[in-house]
Each structure stands twice: as C-alpha cells, then as structure tokens.
C-alpha positions as CSV (number, residue, x, y, z in Angstrom):
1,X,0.0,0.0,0.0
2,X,1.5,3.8,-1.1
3,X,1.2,6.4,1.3
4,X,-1.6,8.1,-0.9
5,X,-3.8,5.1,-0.7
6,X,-3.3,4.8,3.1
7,X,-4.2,8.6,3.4
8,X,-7.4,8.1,1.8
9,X,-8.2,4.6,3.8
10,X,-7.6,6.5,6.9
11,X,-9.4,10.0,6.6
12,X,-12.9,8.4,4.9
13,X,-15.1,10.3,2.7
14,X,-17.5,13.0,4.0
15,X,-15.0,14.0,6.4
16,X,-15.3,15.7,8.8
17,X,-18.3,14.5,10.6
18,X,-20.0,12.3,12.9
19,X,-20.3,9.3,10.6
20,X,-17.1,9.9,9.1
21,X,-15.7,9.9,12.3
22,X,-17.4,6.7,13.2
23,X,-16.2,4.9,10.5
24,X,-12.7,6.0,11.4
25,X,-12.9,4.6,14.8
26,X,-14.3,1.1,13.8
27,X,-12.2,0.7,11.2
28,X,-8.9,2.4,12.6
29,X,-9.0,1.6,16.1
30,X,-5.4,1.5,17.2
31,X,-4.6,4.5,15.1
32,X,-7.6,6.4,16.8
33,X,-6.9,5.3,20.4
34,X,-2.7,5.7,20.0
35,X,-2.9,9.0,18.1
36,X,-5.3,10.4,20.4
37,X,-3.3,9.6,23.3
38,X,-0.2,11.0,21.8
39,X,-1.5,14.3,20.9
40,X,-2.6,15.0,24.3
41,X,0.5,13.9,25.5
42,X,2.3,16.7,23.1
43,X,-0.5,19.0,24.1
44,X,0.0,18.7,27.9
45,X,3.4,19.0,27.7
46,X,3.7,22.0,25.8
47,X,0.9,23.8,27.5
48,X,3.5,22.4,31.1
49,X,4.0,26.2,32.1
50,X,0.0,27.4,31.7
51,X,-0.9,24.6,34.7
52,X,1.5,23.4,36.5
53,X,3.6,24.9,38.9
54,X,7.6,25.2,39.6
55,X,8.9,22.3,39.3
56,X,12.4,23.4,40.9
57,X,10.7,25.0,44.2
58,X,11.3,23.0,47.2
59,X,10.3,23.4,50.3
60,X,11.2,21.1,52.8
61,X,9.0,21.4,55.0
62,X,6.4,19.8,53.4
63,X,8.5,16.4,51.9
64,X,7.0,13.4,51.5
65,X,3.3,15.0,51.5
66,X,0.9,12.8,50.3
67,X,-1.5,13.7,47.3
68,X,-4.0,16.6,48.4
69,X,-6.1,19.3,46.7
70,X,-3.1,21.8,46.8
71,X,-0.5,19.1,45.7
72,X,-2.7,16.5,43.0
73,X,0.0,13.8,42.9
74,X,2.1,15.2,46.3
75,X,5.6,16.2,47.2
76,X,9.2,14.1,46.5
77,X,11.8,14.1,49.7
78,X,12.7,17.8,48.7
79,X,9.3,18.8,48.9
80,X,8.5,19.5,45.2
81,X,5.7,19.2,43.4
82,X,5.3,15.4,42.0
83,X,2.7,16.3,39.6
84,X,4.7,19.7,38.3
85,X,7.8,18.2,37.9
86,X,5.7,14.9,36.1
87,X,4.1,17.6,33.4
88,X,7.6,18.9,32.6
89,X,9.1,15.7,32.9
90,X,7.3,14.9,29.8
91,X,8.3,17.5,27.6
92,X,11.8,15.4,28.2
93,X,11.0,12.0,27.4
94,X,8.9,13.2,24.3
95,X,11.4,15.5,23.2
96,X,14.0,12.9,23.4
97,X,11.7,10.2,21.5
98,X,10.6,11.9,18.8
99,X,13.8,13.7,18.2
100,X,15.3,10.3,18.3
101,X,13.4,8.5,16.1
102,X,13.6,11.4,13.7
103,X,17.8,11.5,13.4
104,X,18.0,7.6,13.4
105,X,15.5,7.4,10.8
106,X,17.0,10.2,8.4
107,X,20.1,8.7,8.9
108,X,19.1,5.3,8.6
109,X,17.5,6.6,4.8
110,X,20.4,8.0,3.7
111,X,22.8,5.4,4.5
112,X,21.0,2.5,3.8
113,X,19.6,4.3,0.2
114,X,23.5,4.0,-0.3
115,X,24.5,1.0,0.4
116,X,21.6,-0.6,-1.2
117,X,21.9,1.4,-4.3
118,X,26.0,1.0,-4.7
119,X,27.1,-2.0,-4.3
120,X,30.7,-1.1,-3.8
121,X,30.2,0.8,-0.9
122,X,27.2,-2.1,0.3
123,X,30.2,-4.5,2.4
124,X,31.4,-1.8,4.2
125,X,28.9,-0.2,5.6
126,X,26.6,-3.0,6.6
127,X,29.8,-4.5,8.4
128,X,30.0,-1.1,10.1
129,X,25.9,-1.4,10.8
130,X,26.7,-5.1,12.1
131,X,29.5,-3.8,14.6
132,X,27.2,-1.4,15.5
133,X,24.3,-3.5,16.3
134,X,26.3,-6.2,18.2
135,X,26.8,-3.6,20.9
136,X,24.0,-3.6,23.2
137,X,22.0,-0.2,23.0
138,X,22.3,0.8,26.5
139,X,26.0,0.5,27.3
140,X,26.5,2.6,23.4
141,X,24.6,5.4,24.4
142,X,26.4,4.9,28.5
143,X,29.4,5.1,26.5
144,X,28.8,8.5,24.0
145,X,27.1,10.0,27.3
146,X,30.1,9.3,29.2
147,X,32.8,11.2,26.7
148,X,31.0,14.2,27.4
149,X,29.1,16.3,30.1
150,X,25.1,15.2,30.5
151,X,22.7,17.0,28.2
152,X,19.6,17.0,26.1
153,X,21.3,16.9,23.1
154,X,24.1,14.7,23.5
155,X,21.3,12.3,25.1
156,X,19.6,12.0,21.4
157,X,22.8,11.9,19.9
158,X,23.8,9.0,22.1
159,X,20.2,7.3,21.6
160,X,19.9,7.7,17.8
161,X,23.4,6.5,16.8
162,X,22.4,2.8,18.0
163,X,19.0,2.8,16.4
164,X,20.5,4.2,12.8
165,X,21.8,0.3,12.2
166,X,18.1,-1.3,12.5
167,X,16.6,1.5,10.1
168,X,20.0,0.8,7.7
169,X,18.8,-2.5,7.4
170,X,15.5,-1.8,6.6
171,X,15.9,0.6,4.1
172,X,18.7,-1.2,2.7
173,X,16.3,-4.3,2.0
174,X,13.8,-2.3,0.4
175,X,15.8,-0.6,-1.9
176,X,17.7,-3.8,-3.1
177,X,13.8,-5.1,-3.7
178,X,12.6,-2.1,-5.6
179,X,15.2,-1.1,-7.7
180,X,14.6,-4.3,-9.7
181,X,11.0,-3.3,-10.1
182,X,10.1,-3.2,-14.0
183,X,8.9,1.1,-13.2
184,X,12.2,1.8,-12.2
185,X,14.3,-0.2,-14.7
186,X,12.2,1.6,-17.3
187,X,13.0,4.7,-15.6
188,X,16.4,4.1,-16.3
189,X,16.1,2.7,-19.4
190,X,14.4,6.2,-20.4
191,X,17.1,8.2,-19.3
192,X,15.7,9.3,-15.8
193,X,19.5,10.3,-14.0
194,X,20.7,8.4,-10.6
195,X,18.9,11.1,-8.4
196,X,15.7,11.2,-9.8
197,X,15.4,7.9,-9.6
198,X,15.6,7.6,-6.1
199,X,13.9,10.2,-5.1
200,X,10.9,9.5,-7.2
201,X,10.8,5.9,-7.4
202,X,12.5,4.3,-5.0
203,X,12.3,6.4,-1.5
204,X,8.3,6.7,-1.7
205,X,8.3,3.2,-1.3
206,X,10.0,2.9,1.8
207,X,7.9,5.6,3.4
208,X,5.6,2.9,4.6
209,X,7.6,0.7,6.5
210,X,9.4,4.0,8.2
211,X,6.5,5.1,9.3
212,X,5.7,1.9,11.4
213,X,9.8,1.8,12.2
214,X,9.7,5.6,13.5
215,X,6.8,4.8,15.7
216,X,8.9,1.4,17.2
217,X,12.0,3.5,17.6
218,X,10.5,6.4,19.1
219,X,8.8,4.1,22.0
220,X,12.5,2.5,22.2
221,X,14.4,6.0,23.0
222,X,11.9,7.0,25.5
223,X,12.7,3.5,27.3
224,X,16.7,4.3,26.8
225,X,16.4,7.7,27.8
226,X,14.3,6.8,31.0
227,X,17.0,4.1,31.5
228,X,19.9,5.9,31.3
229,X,18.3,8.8,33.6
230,X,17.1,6.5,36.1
231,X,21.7,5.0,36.2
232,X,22.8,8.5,36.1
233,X,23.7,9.4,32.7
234,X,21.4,11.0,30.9
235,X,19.6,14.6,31.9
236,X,21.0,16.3,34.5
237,X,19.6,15.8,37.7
238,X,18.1,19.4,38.0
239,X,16.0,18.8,34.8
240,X,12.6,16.8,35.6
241,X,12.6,13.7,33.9
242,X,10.8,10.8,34.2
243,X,13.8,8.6,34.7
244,X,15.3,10.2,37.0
245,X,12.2,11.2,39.2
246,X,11.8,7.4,39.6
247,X,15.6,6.9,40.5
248,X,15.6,9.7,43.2
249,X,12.5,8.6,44.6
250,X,13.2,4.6,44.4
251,X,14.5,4.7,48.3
252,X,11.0,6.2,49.1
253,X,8.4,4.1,47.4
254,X,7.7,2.0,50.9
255,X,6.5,5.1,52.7
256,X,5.5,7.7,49.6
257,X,4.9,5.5,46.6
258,X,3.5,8.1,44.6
259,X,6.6,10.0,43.8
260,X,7.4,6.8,41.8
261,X,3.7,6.1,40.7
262,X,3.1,9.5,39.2
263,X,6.2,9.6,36.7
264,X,5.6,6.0,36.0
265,X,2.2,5.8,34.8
266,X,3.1,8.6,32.4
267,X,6.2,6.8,31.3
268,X,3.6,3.6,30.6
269,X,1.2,5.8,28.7
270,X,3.7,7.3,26.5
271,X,4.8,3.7,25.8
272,X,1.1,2.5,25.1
273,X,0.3,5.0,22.9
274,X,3.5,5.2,20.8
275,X,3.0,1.4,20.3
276,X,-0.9,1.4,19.5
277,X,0.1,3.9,17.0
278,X,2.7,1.9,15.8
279,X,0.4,-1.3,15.5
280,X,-2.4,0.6,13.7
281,X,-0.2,1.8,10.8
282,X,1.8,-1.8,10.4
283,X,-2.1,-3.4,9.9
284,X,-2.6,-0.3,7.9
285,X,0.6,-1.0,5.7
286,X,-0.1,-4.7,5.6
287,X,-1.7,-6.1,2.6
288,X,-2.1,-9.6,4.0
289,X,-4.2,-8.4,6.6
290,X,-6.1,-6.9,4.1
291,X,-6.5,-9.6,2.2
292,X,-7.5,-11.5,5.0
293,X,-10.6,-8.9,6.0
C-alpha cells in the first residue's frame, strides 16, 4: 500500500463529521486510540508552564506530603511538586523520543539508500551497521554520554546512533527489492538520472515501512532515555525527567509511593500509545491483513 492510498483509507469520505468519524474509529482503532493519546500527550506537555507549577521550588517542610487538593499527585523528599515536575518531565521524554526517532530514521534513509543502491560501498557499511548493532543499545549510548558532560542533546545523539543500524537494514532491503521493479528499470532505461530515480521511485516506497519503524524506535528512545536517567547518565539531575524522578524517589516508594507512581504511569502511557500507534499503521501498511478482511 502507497502512502496516498493509506491517506485516503484513513481519513474516509465526508470527512469531517460524525459518521465519518465513526467509521474511522471502527475501522482504525489502534490508530484512533494511539494518536489520540499522543497528541494530548504533546498537548500537555507544551501547554506544562499554563498549569502546572515550579517544578524546581522546594520546600522542605512539606516532603513526602501525600497527594492533596493543593498538591494533586504530592511532594518528593525535597518537597517538590510530584505532579509539576511529572508535566515537565514529559516534555523530556517526548522530546527525546521523537527527536530520536527522527535522526535515526534520516540517517538510517540515507545510509541504507546508499548501500543498497551501490554495491561497492554495500560491504562496508553493513559490516560497520553489524558492529554497531552487536553492541547492546544501553551500554553505546552509556558510552557516547560518558565522553561528554550530561545534556539534552548529546542524550539523542547517544540514543539515535544505536538505532541508525536497524533503520539501515530496513531501508537497505527495500531498496535492493525495488530497484529491480520493471517502473524503475524503465526509468532508467528512459534516461531518468541516478537522483531522480531515487527520489521518485524508489524512496516513496520505503515511506511505509518507516512510518511503522519511526513509531517502534521512538517508544525504544523513550525506554533508553528513561533508563539511562534513572543509572545516572542521561539529563542532568536538576531537569525533571521521568527517569530520574523514579531513580531519586526509588528509596522512598515504601512510605511515599507516589513519587514513583506519578512519573511512572506517564512513562507507561507514553509507551502505550507510541505502540498502539505503531500497530495501527503496520495493519494499515499490511496487505495480507487486508486480504484476510
């Protein structure tokens, strides 16, 4: 299935209204129910500063308070806000998904558009992919992180570097399956130069599959950034994160467990809705499964 065609299958005719949206919802469920979820996500997290408070202030006089009408999800062992510092904790783990996602997948294009399109160059740089992938995520990104001083931005550096081999791959098989298409040997035939050819022909086909690879690797670099916050390595400790709210607060959960609970539900929703998403648009892309309904 082309993009174009899933465009169409997803936003149905008549659209927008109640029926239309209806439809959607039977027929789309996971893409409904994920996209939903995400977009709030986004939307809370931007609109952070509008309703929740400082999540720096601390006042320790009121540690360890339990979940009341002034403080909705209660205070950590510095006394600040749990549900403040959970609202911008998101901004974090979203910003260091999709950003992610988005370098290990542009990356992942380029590089595998070349070494599935040249064969010289095709040895090398899988072996290079194959080294990279033989290293587990985790202790990559521990060891990128730890060559530097914590940060945002060396965080996504360090995440999408180990993800760019799986999206290689991908790309990389795609390519070697449609550039012996009959369409793009004609291409060629007629004349059409090296470039045109691959951006007309043969990267529109891949889209697809990206789409449903972005939405896997974006769920994954939330996981590694919550991971390497919660060990020590990745935000700094001063930035609310979700991973590292739920490493500060670990020696607490006996007698406050909701300075762990509050960060990770959110981390567990993120997760669930990245995923439905991801679901819905590999049924979406399938054309088994649509053979099969």
């Amino acid at each position: 299935m082309t993009l174009t065609s899933a465009i169409v299958e997803i936003v149905p005719r008549g659209w927008p209204n109640a029926s239309a949206l209806a439809r959607l919802v039977r027929r789309r469920p996971l893409i409904c129910v994920g996209g939903c979820l995400l977009s709030l996500l986004v939307i809370l997290a931007i609109a952070a500063p509008l309703y929740a408070g400082d999540p720096l202030n601390m006042d320790p006089s009121k540690s360890l308070q339990p979940p009341s009408a002034e403080m909705w999800f209660g205070t950590d062992n510095l006394g600040r806000d749990v549900f403040a510092r959970t609202a911008f904790g998101a901004r974090i783990s979203l910003l260091v998904g999709l950003i992610s996602a988005a370098g290990a997948t542009l990356g992942g294009v380029l590089i595998g558009v070349i070494a599935g399109y040249n064969r010289p160059f095709d040895n090398i740089i899988m072996r290079v992919m194959d080294g990279l992938m033989s290293i587990p995520t985790i202790l990559l990104a521990i060891a990128l992180i730890s060559l530097t001083s914590p940060g945002i931005g060396i965080l996504i550096v360090a995440i999408a570097i180990p993800e760019t081999p799986s999206v290689t791959r991908l790309v990389r098989s795609l390519v070697l399956s449609v550039r012996e298409r009959p369409y793009v040997e004609a291409a060629i035939c007629g004349g059409a130069r090296q470039p045109k050819v691959l951006w007309r022909h043969i990267l529109p086909s891949t889209v697809p599959a990206l789409m449903v690879q972005s939405a896997n690797l974006c769920a994954t670099a939330i996981l590694t950034e919550a991971g390497l916050s919660f060990l020590g390595v990745g935000v700094p400790p001063e930035i609310p994160s979700w991973g590292n709210m739920i490493s500060t607060s670990r020696l607490y959960l006996a007698i406050a467990p909701w300075t762990v609970f509050a960060p990770g539900i959110g981390l567990v929703v993120t997760i669930l809705a990245v995923n439905l998403l991801g679901d819905g648009l590999r049924d979406l892309f399938d054309p088994r499964r649509k053979r099969r309904r």
